[in-house]
C-alpha positions as a Markdown table, in Angstrom:
| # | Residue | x | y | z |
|---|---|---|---|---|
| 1 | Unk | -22.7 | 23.6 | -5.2 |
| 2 | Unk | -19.3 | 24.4 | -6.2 |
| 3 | Unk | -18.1 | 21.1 | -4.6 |
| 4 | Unk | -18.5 | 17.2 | -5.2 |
| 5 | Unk | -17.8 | 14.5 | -3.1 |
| 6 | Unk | -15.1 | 12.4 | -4.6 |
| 7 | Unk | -16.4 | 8.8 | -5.1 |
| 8 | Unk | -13.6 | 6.2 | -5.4 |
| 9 | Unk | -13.8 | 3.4 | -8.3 |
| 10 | Unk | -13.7 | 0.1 | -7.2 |
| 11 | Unk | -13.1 | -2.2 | -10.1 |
| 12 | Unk | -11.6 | -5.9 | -10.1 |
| 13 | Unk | -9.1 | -5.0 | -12.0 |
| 14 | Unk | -7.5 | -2.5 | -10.0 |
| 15 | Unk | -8.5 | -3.3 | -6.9 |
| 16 | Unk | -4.9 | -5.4 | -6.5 |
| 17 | Unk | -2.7 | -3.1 | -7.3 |
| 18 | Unk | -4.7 | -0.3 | -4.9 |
| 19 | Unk | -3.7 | -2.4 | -2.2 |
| 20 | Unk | -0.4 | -3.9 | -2.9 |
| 21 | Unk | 0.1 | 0.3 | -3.2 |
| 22 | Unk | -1.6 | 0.8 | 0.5 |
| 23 | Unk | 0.5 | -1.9 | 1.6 |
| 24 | Unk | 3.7 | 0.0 | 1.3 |
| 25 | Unk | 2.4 | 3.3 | 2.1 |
| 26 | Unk | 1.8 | 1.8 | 5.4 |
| 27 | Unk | 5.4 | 0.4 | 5.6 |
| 28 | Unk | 7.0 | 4.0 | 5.1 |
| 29 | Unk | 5.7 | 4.5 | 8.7 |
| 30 | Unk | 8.3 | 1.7 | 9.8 |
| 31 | Unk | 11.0 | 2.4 | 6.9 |
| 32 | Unk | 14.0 | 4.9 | 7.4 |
| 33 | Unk | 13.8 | 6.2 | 4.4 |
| 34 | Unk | 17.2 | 7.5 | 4.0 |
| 35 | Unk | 18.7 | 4.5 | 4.0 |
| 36 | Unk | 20.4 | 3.2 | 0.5 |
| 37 | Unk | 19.3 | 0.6 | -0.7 |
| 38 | Unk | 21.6 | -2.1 | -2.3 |
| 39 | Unk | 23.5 | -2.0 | -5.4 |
| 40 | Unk | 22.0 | -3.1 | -8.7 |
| 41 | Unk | 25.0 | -4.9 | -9.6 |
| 42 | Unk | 28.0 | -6.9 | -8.0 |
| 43 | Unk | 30.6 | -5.0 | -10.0 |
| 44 | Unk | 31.4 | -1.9 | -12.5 |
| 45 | Unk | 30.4 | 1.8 | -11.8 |
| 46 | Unk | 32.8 | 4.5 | -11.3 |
| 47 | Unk | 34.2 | 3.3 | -7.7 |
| 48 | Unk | 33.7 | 0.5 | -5.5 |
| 49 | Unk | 30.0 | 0.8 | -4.7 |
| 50 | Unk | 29.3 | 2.0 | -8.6 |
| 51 | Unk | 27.4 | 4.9 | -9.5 |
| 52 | Unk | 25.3 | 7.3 | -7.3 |
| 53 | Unk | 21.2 | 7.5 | -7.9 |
| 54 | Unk | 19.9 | 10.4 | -5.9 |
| 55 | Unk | 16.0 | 10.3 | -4.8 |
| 56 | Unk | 14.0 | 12.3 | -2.6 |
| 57 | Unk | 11.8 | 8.8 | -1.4 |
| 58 | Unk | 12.4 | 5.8 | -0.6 |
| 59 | Unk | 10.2 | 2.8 | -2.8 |
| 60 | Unk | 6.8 | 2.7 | -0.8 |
| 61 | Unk | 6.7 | 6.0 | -2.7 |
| 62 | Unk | 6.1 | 5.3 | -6.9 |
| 63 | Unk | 9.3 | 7.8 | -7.6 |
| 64 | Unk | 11.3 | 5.9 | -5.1 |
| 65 | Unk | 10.0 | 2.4 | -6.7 |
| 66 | Unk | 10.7 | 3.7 | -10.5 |
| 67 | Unk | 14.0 | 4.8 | -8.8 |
| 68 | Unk | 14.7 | 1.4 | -7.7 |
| 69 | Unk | 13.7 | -0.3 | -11.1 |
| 70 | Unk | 15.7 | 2.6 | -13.1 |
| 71 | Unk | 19.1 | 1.3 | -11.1 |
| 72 | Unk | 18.0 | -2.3 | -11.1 |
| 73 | Unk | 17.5 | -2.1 | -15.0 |
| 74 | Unk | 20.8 | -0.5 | -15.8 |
| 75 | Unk | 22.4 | -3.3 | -13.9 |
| 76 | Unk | 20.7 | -6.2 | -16.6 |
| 77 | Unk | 20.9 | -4.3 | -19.7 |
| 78 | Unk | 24.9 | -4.4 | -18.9 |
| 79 | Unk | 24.8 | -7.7 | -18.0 |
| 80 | Unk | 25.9 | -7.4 | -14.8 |
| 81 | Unk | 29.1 | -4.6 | -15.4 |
| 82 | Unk | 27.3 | -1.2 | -14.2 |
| 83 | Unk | 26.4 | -1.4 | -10.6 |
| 84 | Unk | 23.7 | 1.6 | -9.3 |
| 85 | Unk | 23.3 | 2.3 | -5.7 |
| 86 | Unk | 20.1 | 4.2 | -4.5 |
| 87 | Unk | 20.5 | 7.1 | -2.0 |
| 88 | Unk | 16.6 | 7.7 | -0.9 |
| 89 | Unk | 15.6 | 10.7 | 1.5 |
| 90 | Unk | 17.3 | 12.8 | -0.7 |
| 91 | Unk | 20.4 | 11.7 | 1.7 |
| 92 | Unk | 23.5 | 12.8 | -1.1 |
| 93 | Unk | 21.8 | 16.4 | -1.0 |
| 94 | Unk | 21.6 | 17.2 | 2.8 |
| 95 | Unk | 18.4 | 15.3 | 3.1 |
| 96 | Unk | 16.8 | 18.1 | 1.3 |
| 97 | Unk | 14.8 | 17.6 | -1.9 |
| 98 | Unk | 15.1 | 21.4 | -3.1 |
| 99 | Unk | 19.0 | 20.9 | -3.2 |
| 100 | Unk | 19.0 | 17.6 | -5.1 |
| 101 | Unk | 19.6 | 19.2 | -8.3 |
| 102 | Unk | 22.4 | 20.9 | -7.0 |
| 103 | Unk | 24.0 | 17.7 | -5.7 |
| 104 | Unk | 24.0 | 16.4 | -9.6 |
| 105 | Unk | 25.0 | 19.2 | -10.9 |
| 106 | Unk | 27.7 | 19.1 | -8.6 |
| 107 | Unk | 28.6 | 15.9 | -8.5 |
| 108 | Unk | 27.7 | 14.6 | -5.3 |
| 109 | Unk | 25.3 | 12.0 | -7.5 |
| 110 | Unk | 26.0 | 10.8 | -10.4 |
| 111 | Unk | 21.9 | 10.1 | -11.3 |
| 112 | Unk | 18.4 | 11.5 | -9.8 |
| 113 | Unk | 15.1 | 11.5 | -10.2 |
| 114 | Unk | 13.5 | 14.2 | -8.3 |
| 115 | Unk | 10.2 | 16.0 | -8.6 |
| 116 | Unk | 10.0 | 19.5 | -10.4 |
| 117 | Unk | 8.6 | 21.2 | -7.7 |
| 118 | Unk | 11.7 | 20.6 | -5.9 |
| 119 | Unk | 14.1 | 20.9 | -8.6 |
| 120 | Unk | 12.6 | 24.2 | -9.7 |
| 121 | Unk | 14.6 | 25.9 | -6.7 |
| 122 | Unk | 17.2 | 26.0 | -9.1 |
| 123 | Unk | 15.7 | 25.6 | -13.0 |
| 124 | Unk | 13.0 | 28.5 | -12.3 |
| 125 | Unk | 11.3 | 27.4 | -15.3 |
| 126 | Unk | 10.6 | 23.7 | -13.9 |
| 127 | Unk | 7.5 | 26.0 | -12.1 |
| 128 | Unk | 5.8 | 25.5 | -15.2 |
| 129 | Unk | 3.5 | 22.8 | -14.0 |
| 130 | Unk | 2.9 | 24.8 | -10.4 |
| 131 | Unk | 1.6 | 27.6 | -12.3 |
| 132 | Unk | -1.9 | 27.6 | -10.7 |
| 133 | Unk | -4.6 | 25.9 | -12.5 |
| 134 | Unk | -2.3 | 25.9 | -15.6 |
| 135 | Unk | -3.1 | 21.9 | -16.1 |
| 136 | Unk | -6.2 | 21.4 | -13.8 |
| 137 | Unk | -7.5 | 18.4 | -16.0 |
| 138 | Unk | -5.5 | 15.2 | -16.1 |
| 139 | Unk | -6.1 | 15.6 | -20.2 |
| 140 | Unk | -4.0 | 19.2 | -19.8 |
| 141 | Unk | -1.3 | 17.5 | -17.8 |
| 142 | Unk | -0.9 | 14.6 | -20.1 |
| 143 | Unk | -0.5 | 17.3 | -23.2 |
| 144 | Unk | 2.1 | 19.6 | -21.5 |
| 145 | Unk | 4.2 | 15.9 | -21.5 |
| 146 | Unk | 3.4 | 15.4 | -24.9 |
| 147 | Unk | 4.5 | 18.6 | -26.4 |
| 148 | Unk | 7.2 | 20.7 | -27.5 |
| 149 | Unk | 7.2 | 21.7 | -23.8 |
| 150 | Unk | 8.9 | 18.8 | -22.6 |
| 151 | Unk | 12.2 | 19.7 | -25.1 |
| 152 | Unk | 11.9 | 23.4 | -23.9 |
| 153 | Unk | 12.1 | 21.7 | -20.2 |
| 154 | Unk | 15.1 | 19.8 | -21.2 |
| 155 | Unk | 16.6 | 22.7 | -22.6 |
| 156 | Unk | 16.8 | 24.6 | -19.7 |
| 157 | Unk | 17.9 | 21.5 | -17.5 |
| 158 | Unk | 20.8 | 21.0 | -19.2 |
| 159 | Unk | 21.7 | 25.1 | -19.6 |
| 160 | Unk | 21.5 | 25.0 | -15.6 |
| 161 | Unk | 24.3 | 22.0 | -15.7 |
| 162 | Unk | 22.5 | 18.5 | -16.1 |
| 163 | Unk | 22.1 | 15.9 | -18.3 |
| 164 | Unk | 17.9 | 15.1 | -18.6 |
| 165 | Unk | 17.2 | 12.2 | -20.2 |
| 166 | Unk | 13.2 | 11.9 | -19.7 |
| 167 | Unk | 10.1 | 13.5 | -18.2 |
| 168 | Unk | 6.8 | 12.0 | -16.2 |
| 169 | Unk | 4.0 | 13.1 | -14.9 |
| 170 | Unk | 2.9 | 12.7 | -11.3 |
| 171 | Unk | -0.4 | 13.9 | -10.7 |
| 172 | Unk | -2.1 | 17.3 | -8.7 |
| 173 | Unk | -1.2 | 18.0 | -5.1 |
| 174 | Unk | -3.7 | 18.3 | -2.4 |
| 175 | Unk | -4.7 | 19.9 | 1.2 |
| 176 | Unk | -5.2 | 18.3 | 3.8 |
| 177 | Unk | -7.1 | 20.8 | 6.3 |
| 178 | Unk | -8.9 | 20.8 | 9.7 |
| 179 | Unk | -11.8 | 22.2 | 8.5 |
| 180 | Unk | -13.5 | 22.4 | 5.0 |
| 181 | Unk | -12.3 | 24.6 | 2.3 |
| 182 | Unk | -15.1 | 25.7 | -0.6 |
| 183 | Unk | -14.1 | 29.3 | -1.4 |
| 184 | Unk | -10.7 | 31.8 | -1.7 |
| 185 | Unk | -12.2 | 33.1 | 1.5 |
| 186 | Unk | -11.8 | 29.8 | 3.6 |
| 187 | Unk | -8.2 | 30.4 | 2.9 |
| 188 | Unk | -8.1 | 33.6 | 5.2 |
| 189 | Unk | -5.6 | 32.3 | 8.4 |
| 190 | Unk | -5.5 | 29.2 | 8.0 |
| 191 | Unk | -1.8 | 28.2 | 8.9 |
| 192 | Unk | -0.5 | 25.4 | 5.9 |
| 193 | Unk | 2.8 | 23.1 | 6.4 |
| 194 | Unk | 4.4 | 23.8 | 2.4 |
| 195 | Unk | 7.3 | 22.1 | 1.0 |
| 196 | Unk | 10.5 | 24.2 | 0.0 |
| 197 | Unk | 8.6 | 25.8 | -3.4 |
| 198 | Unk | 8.6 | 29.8 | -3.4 |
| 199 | Unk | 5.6 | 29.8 | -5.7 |
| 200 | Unk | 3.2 | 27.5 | -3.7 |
| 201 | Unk | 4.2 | 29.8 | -1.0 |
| 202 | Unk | 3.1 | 32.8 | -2.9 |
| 203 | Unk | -0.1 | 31.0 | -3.9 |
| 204 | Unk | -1.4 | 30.5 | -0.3 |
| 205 | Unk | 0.0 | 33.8 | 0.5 |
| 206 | Unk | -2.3 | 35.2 | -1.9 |
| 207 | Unk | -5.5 | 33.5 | -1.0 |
| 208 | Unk | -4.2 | 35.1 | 2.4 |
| 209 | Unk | -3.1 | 31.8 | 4.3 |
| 210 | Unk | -0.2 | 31.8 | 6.0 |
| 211 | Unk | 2.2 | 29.2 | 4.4 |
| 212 | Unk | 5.4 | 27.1 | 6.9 |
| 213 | Unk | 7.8 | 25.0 | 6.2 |
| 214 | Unk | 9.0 | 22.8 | 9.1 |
| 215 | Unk | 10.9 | 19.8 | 9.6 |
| 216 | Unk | 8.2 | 16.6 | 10.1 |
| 217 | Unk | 9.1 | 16.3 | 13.3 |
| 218 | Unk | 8.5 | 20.0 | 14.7 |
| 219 | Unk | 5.2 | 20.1 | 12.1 |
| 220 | Unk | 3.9 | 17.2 | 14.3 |
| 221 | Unk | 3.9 | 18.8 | 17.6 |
| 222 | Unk | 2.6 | 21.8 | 15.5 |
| 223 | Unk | -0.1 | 20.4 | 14.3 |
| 224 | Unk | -1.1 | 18.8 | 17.8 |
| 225 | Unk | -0.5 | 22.0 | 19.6 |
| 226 | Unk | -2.9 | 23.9 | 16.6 |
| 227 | Unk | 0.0 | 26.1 | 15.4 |
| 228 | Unk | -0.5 | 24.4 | 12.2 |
| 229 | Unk | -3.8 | 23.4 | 10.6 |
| 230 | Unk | -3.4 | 22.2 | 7.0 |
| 231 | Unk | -0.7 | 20.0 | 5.3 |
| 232 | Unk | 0.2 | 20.5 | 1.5 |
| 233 | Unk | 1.5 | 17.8 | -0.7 |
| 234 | Unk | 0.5 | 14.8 | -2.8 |
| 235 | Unk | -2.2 | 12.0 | -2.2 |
| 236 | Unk | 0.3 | 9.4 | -1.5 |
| 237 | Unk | 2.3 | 11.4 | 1.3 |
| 238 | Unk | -0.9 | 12.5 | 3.1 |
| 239 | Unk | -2.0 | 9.2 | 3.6 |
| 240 | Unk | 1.3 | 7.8 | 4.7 |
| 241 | Unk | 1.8 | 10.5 | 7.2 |
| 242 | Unk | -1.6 | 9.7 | 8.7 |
| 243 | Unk | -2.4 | 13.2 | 8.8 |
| 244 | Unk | -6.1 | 12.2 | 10.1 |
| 245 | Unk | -4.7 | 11.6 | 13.5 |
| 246 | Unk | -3.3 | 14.7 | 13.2 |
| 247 | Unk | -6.6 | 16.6 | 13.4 |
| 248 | Unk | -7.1 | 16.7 | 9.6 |
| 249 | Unk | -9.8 | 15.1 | 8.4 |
| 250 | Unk | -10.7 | 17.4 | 5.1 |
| 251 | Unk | -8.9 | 16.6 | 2.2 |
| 252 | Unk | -9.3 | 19.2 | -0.5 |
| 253 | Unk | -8.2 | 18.2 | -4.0 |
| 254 | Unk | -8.1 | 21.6 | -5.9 |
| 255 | Unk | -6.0 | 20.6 | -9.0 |
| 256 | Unk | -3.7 | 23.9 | -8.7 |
| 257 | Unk | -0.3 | 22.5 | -8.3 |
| 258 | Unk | 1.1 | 19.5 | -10.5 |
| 259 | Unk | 4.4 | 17.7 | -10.3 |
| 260 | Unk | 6.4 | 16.1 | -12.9 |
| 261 | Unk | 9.7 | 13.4 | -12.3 |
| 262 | Unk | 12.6 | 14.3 | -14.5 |
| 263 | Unk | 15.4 | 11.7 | -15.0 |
| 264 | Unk | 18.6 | 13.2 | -15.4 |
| 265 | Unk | 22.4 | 12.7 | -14.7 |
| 266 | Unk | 25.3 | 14.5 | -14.0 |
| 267 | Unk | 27.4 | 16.3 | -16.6 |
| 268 | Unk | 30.6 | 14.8 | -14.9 |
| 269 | Unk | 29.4 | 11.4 | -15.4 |
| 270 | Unk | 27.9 | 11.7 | -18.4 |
| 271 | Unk | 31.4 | 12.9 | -20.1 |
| 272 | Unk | 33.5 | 9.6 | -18.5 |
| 273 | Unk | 31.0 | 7.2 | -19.3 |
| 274 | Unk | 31.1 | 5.9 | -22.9 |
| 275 | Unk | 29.0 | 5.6 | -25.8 |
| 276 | Unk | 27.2 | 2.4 | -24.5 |
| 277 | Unk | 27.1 | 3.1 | -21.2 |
| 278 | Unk | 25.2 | 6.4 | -22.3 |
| 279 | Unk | 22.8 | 4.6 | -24.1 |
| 280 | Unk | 21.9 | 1.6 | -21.3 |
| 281 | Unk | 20.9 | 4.1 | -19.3 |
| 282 | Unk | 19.0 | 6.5 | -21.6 |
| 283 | Unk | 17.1 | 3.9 | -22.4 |
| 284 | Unk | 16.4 | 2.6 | -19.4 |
| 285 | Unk | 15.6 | 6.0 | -18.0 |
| 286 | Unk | 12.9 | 6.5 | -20.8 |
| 287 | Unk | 11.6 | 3.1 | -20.0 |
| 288 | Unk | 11.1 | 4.3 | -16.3 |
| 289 | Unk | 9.3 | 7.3 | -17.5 |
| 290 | Unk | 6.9 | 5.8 | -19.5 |
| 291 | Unk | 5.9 | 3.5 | -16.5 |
| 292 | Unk | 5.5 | 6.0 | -13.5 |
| 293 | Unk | 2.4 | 7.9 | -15.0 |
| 294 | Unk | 0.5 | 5.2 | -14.8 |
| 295 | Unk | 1.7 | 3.8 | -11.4 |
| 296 | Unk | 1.8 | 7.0 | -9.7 |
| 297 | Unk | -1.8 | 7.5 | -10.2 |
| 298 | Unk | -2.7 | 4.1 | -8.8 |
| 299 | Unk | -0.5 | 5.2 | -6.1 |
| 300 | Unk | -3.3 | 8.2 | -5.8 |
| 301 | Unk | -6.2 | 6.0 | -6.1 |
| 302 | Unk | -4.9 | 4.1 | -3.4 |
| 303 | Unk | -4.2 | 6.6 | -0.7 |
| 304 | Unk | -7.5 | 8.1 | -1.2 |
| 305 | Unk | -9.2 | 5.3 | -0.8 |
| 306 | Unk | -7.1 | 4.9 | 2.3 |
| 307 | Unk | -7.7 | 8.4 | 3.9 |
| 308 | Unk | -11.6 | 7.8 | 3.0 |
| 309 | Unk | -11.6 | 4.6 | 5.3 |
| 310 | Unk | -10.3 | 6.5 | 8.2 |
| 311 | Unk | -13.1 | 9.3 | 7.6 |
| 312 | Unk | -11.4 | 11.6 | 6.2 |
| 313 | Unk | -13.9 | 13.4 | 3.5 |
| 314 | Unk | -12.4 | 13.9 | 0.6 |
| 315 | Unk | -13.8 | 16.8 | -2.1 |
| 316 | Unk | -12.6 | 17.9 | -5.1 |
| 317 | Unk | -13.4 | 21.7 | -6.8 |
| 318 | Unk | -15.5 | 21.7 | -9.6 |
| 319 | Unk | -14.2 | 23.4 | -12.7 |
| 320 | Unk | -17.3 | 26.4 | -11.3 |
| 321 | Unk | -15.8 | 26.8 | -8.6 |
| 322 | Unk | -12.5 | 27.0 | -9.8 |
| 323 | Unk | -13.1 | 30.5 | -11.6 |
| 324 | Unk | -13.3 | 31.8 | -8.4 |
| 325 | Unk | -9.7 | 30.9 | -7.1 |
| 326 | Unk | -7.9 | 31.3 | -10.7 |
| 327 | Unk | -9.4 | 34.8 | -10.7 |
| 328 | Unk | -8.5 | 35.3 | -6.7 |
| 329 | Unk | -4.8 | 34.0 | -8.2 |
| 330 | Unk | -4.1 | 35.9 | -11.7 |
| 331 | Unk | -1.5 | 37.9 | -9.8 |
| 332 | Unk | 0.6 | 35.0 | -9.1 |
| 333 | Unk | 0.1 | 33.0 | -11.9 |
| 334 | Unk | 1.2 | 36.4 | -14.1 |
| 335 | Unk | 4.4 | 37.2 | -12.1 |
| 336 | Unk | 5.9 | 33.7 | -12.3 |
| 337 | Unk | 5.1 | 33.2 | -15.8 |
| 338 | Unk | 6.6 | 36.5 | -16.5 |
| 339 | Unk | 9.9 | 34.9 | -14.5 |
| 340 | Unk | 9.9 | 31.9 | -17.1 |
| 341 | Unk | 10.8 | 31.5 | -21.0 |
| 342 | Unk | 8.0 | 33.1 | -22.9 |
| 343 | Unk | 8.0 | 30.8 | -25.6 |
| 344 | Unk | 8.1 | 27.8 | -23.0 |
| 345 | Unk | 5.0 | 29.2 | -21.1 |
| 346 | Unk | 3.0 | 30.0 | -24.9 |
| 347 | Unk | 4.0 | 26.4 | -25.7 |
| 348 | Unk | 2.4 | 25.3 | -22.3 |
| 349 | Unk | -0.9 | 26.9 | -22.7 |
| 350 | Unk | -0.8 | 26.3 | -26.6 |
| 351 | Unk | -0.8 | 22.4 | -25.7 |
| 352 | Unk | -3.4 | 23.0 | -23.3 |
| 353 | Unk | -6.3 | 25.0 | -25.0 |
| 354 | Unk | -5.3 | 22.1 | -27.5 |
| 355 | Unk | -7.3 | 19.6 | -25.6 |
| 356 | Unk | -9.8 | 21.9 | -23.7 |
């Protein structure tokens, strides 16, 4: 067998933070997301309504919550005199997560925190952690943030016009299909909703799928009307879109795509603020980072657990199994590799043979 069933722990000790973490998965169905949220402080800032904190979620999502605390915290380490307003949906960037970077590189926010798969629409080496099966294990994952890969990352954020400030991991993507998926041949037709990522759309290309991107509203009549039949994206968005009563009641967790959050700000900010300013929220940045690991995987725990209640059967592949796709995906994994910094992408799998 080349699969497992996917149990899902149920200790005391996490079992209330799983559903405090359902709890607001559920209220994203009622939230409008791109509405801000309100300002971390009653004064200070660089205009009336202070500074400008970009994210792609709103806080029933763990980025959207370490968003929130990020803004909130800059606003008590100053004691009141910098005031941080959250933009969620991505709503400072056209409502579109793939442009966010651009928007704080441009000025249009004056802090984000935004997803690399996203951001790497515009830092091509941010694909790192997409590279397929690059970081199956969570052990791999964790290295590649504990590296000399994380400075090389930096590097390149602020040569394409940003200030980075920290790095976090958020987990493995999933699919969420109509029917099971066990092989590279199951892939053959199936038509996947993707996000705005040019490699993920290669990937499924190359298993022979045929990858969309669609605003939610148009995938949802797609999906009903069978023009669509799988749903890419991470544990936590799966569950809050419900996509069971969408006809999707396989979840496949192949480890092939991971995310990371990177902190950053703008360049334009960063040169008026001053020295102390800089350093509030530096640290309170790093302080974020170190947090969202940890609460975006009990994020994950939680949705799953949710999607299994509503009998949706959840599998992951087996490191057996995996051979199969990696070796169905060499192609890929070689050209956009080949597209990044070489020493970045031999620091990468350095750090990972270093715990294999």
């Amino acid at each position: 067998m080349r699969l497992s069933a996917v149990g899902v722990a149920r200790d005391n000790a996490g079992m209330n933070i799983r559903v405090a973490l359902r709890t607001t998965l559920l209220a994203l169905l009622v939230a409008v997301a791109a509405i801000p949220s309100s300002v971390s402080a009653q004064s200070g800032g660089d205009g009336a309504d202070g500074w400008k904190l970009s994210v792609a979620v709103g806080p029933a999502f763990a980025l959207g919550q370490m968003a929130d605390r990020w803004a909130k915290a800059i606003g008590e380490r100053s004691e009141g005199k910098l005031a941080v307003r959250v933009f969620p949906g991505a709503s400072l960037a056209r409502n579109d997560p793939a442009r966010e970077f651009l928007a704080l590189r441009e000025g249009a926010a004056d802090l984000a925190v935004g997803s690399t798969l996203y951001w790497a629409s515009q830092v091509v080496d941010f694909n790192l952690y997409a590279l397929p099966w690059l970081a199956a294990e969570e052990r791999a994952l964790a290295a590649l943030s504990e590296s000399t890969v994380v400075d090389r990352l930096m590097a390149a954020a602020e040569r394409a016009g940003v200030v980075p400030l920290a790095f976090a991991v958020l987990g493995h993507r999933a699919l969420a299909t109509s029917r099971p998926l066990r092989d590279p041949s199951d892939f053959a037709g199936m038509k996947i909703r993707v996000p705005s990522s040019t490699l993920v759309t290669n990937l499924l290309v190359e298993l022979g799928s045929l990858p969309r991107t669609m605003p939610s509203a148009d995938a949802q009549a797609a999906f009903r009307s069978g023009a669509l039949e799988a749903q890419e994206g991470s544990l936590a968005t799966l569950a809050a879109a419900r996509v069971d009563t969408l006809g999707m009641k396989q979840v496949f967790l192949w480890d092939a795509i991971a995310e990371c959050a990177m902190f950053a700000v703008s360049k334009a900010a960063w040169g008026r603020w001053t020295d102390e300013q800089r350093a509030i929220v530096r640290e309170t940045a790093l302080e974020a980072a170190r947090e969202l690991p940890a609460l975006a995987r009990a994020e994950n725990d939680a949705a799953q657990e949710a999607l299994v209640k509503r009998g949706v059967t959840v599998t992951r592949l087996t490191p057996s199994g995996r051979a199969a796709f990696v070796t169905a995906t060499r192609h890929v994994y070689e050209r956009w590799a080949s597209a990044m910094d070489a020493d970045l992408v031999r620091a990468a799998e350095a750090a990972v043979k270093s715990v294999q």
